[in-house]
N, CA, C and O of each residue as an XYZ file, in Angstrom:
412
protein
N      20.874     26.363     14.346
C      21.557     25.260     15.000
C      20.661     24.027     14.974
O      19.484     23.906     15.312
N      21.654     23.019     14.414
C      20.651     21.623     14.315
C      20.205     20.837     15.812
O      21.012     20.289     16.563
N      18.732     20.931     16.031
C      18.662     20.230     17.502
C      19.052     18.749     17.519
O      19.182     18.067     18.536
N      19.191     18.415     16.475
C      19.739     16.661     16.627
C      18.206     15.548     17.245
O      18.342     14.380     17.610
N      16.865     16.306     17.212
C      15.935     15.525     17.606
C      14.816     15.726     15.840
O      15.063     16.355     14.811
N      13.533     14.790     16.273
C      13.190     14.241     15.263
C      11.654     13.953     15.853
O      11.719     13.430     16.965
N      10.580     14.120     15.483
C       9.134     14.416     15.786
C       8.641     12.930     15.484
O       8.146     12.912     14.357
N       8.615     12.153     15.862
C       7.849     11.106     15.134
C       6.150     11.316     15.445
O       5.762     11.972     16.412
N       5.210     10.649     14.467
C       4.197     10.521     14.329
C       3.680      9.571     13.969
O       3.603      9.369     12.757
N       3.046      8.489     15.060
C       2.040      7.436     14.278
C       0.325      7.968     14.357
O      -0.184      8.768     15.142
N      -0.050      7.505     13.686
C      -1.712      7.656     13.506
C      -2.193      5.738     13.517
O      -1.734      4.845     12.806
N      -2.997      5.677     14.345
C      -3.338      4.587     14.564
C      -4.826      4.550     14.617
O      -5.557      5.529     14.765
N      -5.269      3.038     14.450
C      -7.056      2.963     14.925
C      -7.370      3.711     15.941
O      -6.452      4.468     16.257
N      -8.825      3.842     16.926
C      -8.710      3.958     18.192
C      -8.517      2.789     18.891
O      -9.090      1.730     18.632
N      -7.488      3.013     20.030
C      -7.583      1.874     20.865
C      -6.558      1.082     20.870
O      -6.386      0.128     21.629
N      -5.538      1.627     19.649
C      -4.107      0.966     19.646
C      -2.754      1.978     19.761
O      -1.685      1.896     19.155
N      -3.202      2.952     20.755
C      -1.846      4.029     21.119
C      -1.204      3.073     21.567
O      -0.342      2.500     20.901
N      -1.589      2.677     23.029
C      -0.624      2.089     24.169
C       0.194      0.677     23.250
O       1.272      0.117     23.449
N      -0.630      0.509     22.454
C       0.176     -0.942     21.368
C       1.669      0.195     20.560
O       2.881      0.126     20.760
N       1.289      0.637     20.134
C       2.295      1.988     19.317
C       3.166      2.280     20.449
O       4.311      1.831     20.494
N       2.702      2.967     21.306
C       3.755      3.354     22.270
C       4.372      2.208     22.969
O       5.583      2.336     22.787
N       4.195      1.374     23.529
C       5.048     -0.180     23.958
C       6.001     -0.460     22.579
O       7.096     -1.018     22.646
N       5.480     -0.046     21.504
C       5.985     -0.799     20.768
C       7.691      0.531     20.258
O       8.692      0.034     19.741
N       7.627      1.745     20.492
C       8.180      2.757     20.238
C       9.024      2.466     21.368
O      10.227      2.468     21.105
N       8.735      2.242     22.431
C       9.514      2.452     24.180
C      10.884      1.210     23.724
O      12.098      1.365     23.857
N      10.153      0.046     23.187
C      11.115     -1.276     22.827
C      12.073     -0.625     22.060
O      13.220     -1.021     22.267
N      11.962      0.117     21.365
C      13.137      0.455     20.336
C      13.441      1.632     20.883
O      13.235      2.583     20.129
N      13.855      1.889     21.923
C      14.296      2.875     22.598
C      13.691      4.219     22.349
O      14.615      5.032     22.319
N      12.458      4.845     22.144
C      11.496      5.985     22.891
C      11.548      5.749     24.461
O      11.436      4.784     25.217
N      11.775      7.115     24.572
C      11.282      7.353     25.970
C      10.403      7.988     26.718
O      10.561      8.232     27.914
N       9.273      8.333     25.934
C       7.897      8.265     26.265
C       7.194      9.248     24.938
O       7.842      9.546     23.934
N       5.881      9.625     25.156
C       5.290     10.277     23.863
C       4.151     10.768     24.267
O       3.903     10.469     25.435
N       3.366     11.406     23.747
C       2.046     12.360     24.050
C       0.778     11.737     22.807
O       0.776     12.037     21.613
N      -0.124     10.909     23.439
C      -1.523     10.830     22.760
C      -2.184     11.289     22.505
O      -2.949     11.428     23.459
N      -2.659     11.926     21.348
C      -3.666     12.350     21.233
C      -5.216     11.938     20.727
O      -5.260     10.711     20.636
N      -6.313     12.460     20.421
C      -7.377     11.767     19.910
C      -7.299     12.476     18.557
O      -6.716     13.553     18.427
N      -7.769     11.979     17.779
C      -8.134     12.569     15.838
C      -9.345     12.036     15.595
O     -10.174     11.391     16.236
N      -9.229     12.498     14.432
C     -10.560     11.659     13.321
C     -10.004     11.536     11.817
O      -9.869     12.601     11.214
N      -9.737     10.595     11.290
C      -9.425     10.639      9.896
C     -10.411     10.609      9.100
O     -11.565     10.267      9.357
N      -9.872     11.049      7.893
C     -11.059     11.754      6.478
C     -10.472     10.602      5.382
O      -9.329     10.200      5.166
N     -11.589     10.311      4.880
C     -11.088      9.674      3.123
C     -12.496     10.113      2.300
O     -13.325     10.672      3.019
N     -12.721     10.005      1.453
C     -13.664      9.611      0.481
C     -14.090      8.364      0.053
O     -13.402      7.368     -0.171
N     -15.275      8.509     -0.040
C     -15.656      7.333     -0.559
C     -15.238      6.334     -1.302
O     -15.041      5.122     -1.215
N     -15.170      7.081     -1.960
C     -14.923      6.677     -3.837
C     -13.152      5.999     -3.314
O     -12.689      4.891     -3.586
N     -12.488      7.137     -2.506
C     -11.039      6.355     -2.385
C     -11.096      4.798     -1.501
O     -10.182      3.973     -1.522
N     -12.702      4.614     -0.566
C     -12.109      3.704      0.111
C     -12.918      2.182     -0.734
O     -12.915      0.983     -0.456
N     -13.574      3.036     -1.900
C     -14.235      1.781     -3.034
C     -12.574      1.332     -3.207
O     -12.032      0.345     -2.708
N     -11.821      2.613     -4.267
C     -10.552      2.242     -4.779
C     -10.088      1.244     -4.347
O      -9.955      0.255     -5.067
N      -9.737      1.257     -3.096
C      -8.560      0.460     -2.688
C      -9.408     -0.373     -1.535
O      -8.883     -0.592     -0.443
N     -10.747     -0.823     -1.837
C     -11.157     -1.572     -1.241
C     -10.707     -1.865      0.620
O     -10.146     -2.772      1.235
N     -11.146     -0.917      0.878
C     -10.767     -1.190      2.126
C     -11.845      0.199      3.381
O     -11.905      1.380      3.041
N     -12.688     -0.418      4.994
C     -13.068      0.697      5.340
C     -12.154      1.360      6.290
O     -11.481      0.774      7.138
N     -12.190      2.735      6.060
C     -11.489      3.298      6.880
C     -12.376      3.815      8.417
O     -13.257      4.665      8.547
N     -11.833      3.070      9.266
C     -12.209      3.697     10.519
C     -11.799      5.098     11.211
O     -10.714      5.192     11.786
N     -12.906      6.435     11.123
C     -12.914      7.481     11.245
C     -12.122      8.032     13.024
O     -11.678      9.077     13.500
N     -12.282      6.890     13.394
C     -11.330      7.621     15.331
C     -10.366      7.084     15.001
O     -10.384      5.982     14.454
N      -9.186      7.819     15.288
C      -8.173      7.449     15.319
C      -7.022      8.052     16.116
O      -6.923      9.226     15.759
N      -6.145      7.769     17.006
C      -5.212      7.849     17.875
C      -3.782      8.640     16.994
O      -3.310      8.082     16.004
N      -3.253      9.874     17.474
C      -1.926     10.290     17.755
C      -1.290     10.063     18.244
O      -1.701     10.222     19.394
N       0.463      9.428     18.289
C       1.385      9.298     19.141
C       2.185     10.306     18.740
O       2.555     10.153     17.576
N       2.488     11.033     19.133
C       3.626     12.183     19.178
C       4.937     11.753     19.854
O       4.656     11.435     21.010
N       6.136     11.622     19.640
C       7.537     10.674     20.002
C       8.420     11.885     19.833
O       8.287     12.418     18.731
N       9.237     12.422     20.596
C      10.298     13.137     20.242
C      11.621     12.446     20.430
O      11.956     12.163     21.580
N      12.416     12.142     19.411
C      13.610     10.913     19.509
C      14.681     11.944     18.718
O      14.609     12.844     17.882
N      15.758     11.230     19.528
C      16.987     11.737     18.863
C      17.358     11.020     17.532
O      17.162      9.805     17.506
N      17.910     11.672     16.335
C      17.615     11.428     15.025
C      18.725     10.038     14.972
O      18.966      9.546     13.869
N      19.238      9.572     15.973
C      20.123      8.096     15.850
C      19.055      7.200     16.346
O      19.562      6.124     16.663
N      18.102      7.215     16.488
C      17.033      6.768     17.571
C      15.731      6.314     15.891
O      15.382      5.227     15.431
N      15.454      7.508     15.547
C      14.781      7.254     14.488
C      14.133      6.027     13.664
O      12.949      5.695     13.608
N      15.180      5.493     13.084
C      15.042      4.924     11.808
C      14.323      3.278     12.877
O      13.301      2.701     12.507
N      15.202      2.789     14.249
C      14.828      1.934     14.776
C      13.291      1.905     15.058
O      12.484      1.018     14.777
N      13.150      2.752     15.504
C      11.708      3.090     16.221
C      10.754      3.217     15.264
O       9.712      2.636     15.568
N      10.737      3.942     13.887
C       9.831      3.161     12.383
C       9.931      2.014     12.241
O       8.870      1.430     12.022
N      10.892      1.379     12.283
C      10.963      0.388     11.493
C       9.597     -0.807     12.986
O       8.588     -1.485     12.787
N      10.476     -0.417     14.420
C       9.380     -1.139     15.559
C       7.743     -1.003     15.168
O       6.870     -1.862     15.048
N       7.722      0.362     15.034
C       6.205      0.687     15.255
C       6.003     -0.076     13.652
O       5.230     -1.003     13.896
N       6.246     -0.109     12.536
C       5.829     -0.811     11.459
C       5.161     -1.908     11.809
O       3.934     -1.998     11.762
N       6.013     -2.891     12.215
C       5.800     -4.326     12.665
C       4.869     -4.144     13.677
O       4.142     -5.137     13.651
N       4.522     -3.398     14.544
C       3.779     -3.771     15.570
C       2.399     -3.169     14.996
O       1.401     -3.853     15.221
N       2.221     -1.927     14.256
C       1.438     -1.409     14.052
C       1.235     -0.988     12.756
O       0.650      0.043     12.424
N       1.695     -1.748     12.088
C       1.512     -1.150     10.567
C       0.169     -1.290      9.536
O      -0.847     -1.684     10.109
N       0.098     -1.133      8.711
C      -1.331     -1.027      7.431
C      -1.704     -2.733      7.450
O      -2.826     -3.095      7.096
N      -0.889     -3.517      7.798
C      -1.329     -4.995      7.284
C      -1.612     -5.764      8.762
O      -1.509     -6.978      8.941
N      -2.156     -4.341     10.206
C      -2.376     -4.936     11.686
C      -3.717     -4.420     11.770
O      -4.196     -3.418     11.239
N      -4.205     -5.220     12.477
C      -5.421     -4.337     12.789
C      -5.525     -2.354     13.479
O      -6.375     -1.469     13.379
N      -4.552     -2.427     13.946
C      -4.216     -0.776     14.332
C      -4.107     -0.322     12.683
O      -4.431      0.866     12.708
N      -3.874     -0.610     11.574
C      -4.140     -0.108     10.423
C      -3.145      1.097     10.183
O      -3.199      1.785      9.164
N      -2.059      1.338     11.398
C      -1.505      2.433     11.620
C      -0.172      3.054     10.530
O       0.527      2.298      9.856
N      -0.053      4.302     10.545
C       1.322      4.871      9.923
C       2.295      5.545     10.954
O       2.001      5.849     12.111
N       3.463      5.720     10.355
C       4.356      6.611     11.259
C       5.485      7.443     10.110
O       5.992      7.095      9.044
N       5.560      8.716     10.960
C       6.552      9.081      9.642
C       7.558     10.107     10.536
O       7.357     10.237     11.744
N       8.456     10.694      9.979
C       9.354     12.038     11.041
C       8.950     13.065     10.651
O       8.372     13.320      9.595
N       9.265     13.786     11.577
C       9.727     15.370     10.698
C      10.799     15.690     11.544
O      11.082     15.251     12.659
N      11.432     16.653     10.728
C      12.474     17.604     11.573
C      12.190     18.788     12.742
O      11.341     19.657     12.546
N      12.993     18.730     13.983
C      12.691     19.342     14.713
C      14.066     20.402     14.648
O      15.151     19.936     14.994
N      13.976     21.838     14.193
C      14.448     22.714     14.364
C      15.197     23.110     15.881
O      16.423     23.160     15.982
N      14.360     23.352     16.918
C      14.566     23.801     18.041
C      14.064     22.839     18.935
O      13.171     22.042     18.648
N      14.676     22.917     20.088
C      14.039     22.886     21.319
C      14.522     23.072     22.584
O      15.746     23.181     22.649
N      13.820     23.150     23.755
C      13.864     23.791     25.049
C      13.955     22.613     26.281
O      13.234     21.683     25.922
N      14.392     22.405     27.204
C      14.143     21.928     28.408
C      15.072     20.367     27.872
O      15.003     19.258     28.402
N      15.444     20.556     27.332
C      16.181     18.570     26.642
C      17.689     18.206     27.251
O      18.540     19.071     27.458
N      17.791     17.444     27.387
C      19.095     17.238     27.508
C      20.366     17.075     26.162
O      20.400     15.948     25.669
N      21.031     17.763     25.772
C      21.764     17.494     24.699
C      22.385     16.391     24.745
O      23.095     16.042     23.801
């Protein structure tokens, strides 16, 4: 059975969740779970494409209903995207199941 919800994920600098999440809440999220990371590159990839990658980096975890989606990428882009200083991405996945939600 399709749960009709949708996992979003941004990865951001450290220090720009609460920018991501304000910016997710505007396009209708209704709240999300932070986490802390560390991102990996190689060297040689961040000669490539000329650019440094800053190793702390912030999780937003978003669970949105899949009509909810496409708005809330497109928000967090603009607020937080590769060309902001949050340097950030966001992408979905599918959520199979879930428990305690309101349908």
């Amino acid at each position: 059975m399709k749960s009709g919800y949708k996992c979003i994920l941004a990865i951001v600098n450290k220090g720009f969740s609460e920018e991501a999440m304000e910016a997710a809440k505007s396009c209708g999220a209704k709240g999300g779970t932070i986490l802390s990371a560390r991102g990996t590159i190689s060297k040689d990839a961040e000669k490539f494409f000329n650019i440094t990658i800053q190793p702390e980096k912030e999780m937003v975890m978003i669970l949105a209903k899949e009509n909810e989606i496409d708005g809330i990428l497109k928000g967090l882009y603009k607020a937080i995207g590769t060309s902001t200083s949050a340097q950030g991405i966001a992408f979905a996945l599918p959520v199979d199941e879930t428990v305690g939600l309101d349908k």
